[in-house]
Residue, then its C-alpha position, 0 to 999 in steps of 0.5 A: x706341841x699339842x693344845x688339848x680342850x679340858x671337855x669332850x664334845x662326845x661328853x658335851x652330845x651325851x649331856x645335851x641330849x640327857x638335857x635338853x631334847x624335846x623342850x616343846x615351847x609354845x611361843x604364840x596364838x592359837x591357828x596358823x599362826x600358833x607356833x612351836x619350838x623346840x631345841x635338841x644337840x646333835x652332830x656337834x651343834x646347837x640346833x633350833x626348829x620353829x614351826x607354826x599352825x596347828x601340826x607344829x608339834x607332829x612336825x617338830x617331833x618328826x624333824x627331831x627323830x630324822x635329825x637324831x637318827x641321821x647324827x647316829x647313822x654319820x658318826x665316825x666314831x661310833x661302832x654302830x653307825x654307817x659311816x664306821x661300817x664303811x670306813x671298816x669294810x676293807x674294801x667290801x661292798x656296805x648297804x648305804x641308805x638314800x639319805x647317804x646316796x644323796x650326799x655322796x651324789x651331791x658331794x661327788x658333783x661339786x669335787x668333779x665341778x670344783x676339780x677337787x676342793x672337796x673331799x669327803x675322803x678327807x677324814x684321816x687327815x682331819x683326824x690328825x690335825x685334831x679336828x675329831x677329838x679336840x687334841x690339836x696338832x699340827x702335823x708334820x709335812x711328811x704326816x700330811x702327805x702320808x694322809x693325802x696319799x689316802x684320799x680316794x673319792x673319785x674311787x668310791x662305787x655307789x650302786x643303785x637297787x631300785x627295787x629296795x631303795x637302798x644302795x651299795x657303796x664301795x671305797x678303797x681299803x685305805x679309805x676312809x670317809x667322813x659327812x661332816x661338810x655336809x651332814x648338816x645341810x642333808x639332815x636339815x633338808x631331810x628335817x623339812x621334809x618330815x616337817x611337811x609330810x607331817x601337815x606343816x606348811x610353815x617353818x625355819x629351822x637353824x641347824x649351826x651355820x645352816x638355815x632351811x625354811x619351809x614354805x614362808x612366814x604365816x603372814x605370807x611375808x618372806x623370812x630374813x635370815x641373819x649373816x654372821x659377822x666373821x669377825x664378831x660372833x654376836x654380830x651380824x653383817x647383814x640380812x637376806x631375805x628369802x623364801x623357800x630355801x637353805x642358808x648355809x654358811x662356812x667359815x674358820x671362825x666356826x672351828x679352830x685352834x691356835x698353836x705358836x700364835x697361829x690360828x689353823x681352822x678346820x676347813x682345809x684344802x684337800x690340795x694341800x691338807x693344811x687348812x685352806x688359805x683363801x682370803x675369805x672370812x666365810x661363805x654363804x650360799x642360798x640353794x633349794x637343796x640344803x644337801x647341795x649348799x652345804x657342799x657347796x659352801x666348803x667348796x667355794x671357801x676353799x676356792x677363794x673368791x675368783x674362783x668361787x665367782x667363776x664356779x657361780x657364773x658356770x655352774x649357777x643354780x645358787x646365790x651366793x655371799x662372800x666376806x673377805x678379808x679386806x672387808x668386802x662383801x661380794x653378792x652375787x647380781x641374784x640378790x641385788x635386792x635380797x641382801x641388806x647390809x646392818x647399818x652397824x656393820x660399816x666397815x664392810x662395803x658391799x659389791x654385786x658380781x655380775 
């Protein structure tokens, strides 16, 4: 049986971005610490982009441009962008930018490391469970293993061309890939770039579940970054303080459906194409590279909380947050004095690994 939404999100990107792009609000004083907002929809979600001092403007429109032009090169669906281009090669070779290099580096990195929890060449079966156009449906075993026999990205080619910066990328005619795991943590990397090649030297910007900052508060003090209560989307679990870095979150809550009194959310397990079955309520990772976290926060989901703890001690590089189902919150020992709990939220108890 199928449970179809009665709206489009392609409607809902189209309308929002009619509506609401380049909403410039001044929310303070003059100086450095004079600050700017602006909101614009991409990539599916509602994204926020605050930058202080007297470049605030510059910034936030040259964050916006890469974000907006980063949500059209990664579209799926759409004819004119790179990632149909791929999925549509046949096998040949296509021309892919550095921002597409560095995402399938990262991702390739963590599917190597993870012994596979992530995938990118997992679009054909997110397609079908509905994850793309909204017309829920879970499918039959013998679907999913007609879409798992497609997956194939430890046999994609990526070839490098110094000389003009581009790449080249090669996958299997039955292949298709998808950036949805990670597009956001590139675009907002990316989007922080732009901002501090523009003169912007203090800014945060909430792109859905990802959070990046550029340098810290106008004051010198460090920004505190709110953690989704799973269980409560108005509420928060806590808050980690940090300086210069990515806050990337995952987790079922974020997208699902119910068929038969059954949730299935759309983070599923490239070993079993159904949705993964981790005791885990979400995943937050706290890393410099966005691209890296967001890879890492879908990874980690999918490896449940043993093995997400014996990825951190091996591999390191990030701090990491996980809930879980029996309502404990498991800090890595990194942010043993970043991580405060809401003194609302006490039916968590929270635990530091070593």
């Amino acid at each position: 049986m199928r449970h179809t939404k009665t709206f489009s999100n392609r409607f809902l990107r189209a309308a929002a971005l009619l509506l609401c792009l380049a909403m410039l609000l001044p929310l303070a004083a003059c100086g450095e610490n004079r600050s700017m907002n602006k909101q614009l929809f991409a990539m599916d979600t509602v994204m926020t982009l605050t930058a202080y001092g007297d470049k605030a403007e510059q910034g936030l429109d040259a964050a916006a441009s890469v974000i907006l032009a980063m949500d059209v090169m990664l579209d799926p669906e759409l004819s004119t962008s790179t990632v149909y281009a791929i999925n549509h090669a046949k096998g040949q070779s296509t021309v892919v930018s550095a921002q597409v290099a560095k995402m399938l580096t990262c991702a390739r990195s963590v599917y190597d490391q993870s012994g596979g929890a992530l995938d990118l060449s997992l679009y054909p079966l997110i397609k079908r469970w509905g994850f793309v156009d909204q017309k829920y449906y879970k499918p039959t075993e013998s679907e999913i293993a007609e879409d798992l026999s497609r997956l194939c990205f430890d046999k994609i080619s990526l070839t490098s061309f110094p000389a003009s910066g581009s790449y080249s990328l090669t996958i299997p005619e039955y292949g298709e890939l998808s950036f949805g795991a990670v597009a956001k943590g590139c675009a907002s990397e990316n989007a922080i770039d732009a901002m501090r090649q523009a003169g912007v030297k203090s800014a945060i910007i909430s792109l859905g579940g990802n959070v990046q900052t550029l340098g810290v508060k106008p004051n010198g003090s460090l920004w505190k970054v709110a953690i989704q209560d799973p269980e409560n989307p108005d509420g928060y679990v806590g808050v980690v303080t940090v300086g210069e870095t990515a806050v990337v979150t995952s987790g079922p809550y974020q997208r699902n459906f119910t068929i038969k009194n059954t949730l299935y959310h759309h983070i599923l397990n490239p070993a079993t194409g159904h949705p993964s079955g981790s005791a885990l309520r979400s995943v937050t990772i706290i890393c410099e590279d966005g691209t890296m976290a967001d890879c890492l926060s879908t990874a980690m989901f999918v490896l449940g909380e043993a093995k997400a703890l014996n990825y951190w001690r091996q591999y390191g590089g990030f701090e990491m947050i996980l809930i879980t189902t029996d309502d404990r919150i498991v800090c890595t020992k990194g942010l043993l004095e970043d991580f405060t709990l809401n003194v609302d939220a006490d039916q968590y108890r929270v635990v530091y690994s070593e």
